[in-house]
N, C-alpha and C positions, 0 to 999 in steps of 0.2 A: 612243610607238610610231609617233604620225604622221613623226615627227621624221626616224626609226630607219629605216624601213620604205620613207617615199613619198620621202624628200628626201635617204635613204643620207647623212645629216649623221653625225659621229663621236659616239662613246659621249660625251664629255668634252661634247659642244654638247647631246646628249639627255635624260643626266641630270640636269642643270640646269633643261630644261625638263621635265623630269617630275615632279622636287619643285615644282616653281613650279605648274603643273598641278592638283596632288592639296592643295596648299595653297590657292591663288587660285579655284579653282573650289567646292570646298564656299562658303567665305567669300563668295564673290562671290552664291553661290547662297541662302543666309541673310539676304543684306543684302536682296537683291532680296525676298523673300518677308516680311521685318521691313518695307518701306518700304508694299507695299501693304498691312499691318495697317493700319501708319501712318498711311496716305492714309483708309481707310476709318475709326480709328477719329475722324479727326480731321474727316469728314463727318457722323459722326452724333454728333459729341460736342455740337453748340450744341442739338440736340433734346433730350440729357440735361439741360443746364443748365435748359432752358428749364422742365421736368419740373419738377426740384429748383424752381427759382422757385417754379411754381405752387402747390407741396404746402408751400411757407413761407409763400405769400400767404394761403394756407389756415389758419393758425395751429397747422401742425405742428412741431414741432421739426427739426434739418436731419437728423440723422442718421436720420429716421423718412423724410424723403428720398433719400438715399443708400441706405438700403435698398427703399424702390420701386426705384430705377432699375437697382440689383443686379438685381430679378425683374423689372421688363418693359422695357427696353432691349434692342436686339437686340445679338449679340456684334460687335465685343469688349468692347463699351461695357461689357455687363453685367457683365464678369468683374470688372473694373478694378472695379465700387463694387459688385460682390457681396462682393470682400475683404476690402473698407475696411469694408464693412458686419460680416460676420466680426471682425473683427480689433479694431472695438468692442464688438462682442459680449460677445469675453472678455476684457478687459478694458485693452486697449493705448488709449493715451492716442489719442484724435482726432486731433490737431495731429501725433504723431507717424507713427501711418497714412498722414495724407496727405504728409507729408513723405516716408514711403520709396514711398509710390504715385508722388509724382511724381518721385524720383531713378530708381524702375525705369522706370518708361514712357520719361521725359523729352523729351517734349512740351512746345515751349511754353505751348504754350493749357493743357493740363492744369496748369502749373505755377502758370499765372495764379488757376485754380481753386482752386489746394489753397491758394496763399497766402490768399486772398479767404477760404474758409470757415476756414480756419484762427484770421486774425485775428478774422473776425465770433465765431467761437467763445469765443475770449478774452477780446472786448473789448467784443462784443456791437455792436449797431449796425443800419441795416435792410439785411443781408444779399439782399434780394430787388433792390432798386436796382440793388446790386454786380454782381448776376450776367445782369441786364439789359443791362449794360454791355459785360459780359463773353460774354453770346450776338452780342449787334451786333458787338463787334470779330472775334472767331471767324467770322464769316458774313461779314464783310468781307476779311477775308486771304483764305478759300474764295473769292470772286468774285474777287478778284486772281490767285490761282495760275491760277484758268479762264482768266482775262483773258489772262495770259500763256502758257500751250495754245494758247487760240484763233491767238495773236500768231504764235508759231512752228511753227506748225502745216504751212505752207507747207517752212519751214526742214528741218522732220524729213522730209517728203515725199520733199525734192531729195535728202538724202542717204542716203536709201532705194536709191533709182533710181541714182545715180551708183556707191552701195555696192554693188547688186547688177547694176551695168554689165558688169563684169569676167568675174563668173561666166557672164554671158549669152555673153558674147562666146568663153571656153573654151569653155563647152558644144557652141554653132556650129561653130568649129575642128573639136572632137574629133567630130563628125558628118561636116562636110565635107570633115577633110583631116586622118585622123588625125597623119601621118608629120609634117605642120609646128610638133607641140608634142612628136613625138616625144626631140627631145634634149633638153631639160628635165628628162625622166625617168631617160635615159642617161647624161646629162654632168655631170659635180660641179659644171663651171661651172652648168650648168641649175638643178642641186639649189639653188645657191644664190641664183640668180634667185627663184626660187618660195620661198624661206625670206625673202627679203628683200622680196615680194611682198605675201604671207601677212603678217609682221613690220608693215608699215606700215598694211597694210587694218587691221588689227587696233588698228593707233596712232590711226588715223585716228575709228573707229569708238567707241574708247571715250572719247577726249577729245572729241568730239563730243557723244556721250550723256551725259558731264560737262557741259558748258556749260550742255548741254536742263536738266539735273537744277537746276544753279545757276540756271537764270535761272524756275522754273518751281515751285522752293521757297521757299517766301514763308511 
């Protein structure tokens, strides 16, 4: 409709960008909202482990731990070993639990997890060591991904500011002088000024927010 409407582009150039629209935007909208589960659950995940340690150093069994951290973890932590807690319950093999716990999530740090108790379960061994190891490294990547925030922190600023240059600068015009962005509106050449305008800020903006992502995921 923006397409249709502001930039009088042809049906054959709109309908394209309207499937692409109604497909790219839910998605895009799910991933975004999947990434901060992500981030959060993968902040409060070294105080789960760190939990399970303690309640083995204890002389309880793990799975007597996994179901603590089911009931006082805060979410999403809790959900994740309130299932696996379930799921031994009634009767699903431990080892197999945490194998589809960690195919769904699929986190690395969780994966580390699920191998670690999986084999101590097996093979037995002191499991508390393991997950000592396994809280340090987890807390360790945490302070690298900060690390690397703090680093391009400058980076996302400038293209902030340069990203929303543009709009300051229409905005101006259309207060000071509407008639001088008037053919834009009028002129198909215009129309397609401002599609190829729009087209690039957009280029610019999300392979931007790609690199932040890559260099920022750790």
């Amino acid at each position: 409709l923006f397409l249709y409407a502001l930039l009088h582009l042809p049906v054959y150039v709109v309908m394209p960008g309207l499937v692409a629209a109604f497909y790219l935007g839910p998605r895009q909208a799910l991933r975004s909202q999947q990434r901060r589960v992500e981030d959060k659950f993968t902040d409060l995940f070294p105080e789960a482990v760190d939990m399970v340690t303690r309640i083995v150093r204890a002389g309880l069994p793990i799975n007597v731990a996994i179901r603590a951290v089911g009931n006082e973890a805060p979410p999403p932590v809790d959900q994740v070993f309130a299932t696996l807690a379930a799921e031994e319950k009634i009767g699903v093999r431990f080892d197999e639990a945490l194998g589809a716990a960690a195919d769904r999530i699929g986190l690395p740090d969780f994966r580390f997890f699920a191998v670690a108790v999986a084999l101590h379960h097996a093979t037995g061994g002191n499991i508390a060591v393991t997950l000592e190891i396994l809280s340090d490294i987890v807390r360790k990547r945490k302070a690298t991904r900060m690390k690397a925030k703090a680093t391009t922190a400058e980076v996302r600023t400038s293209a902030m500011v340069l990203g929303s240059l543009p709009f300051v600068v229409i905005g101006g015009l259309l207060v000071l002088s509407p008639q001088y962005l008037a053919p834009l509106g009028t002129d198909p050449r215009g129309n397609v000024i401002i599609g190829t305008a729009v087209g690039f800020l957009a280029a610019a903006y999300f392979s931007m927010r790609w690199m932040m992502q890559r260099a920022t995921r750790i």
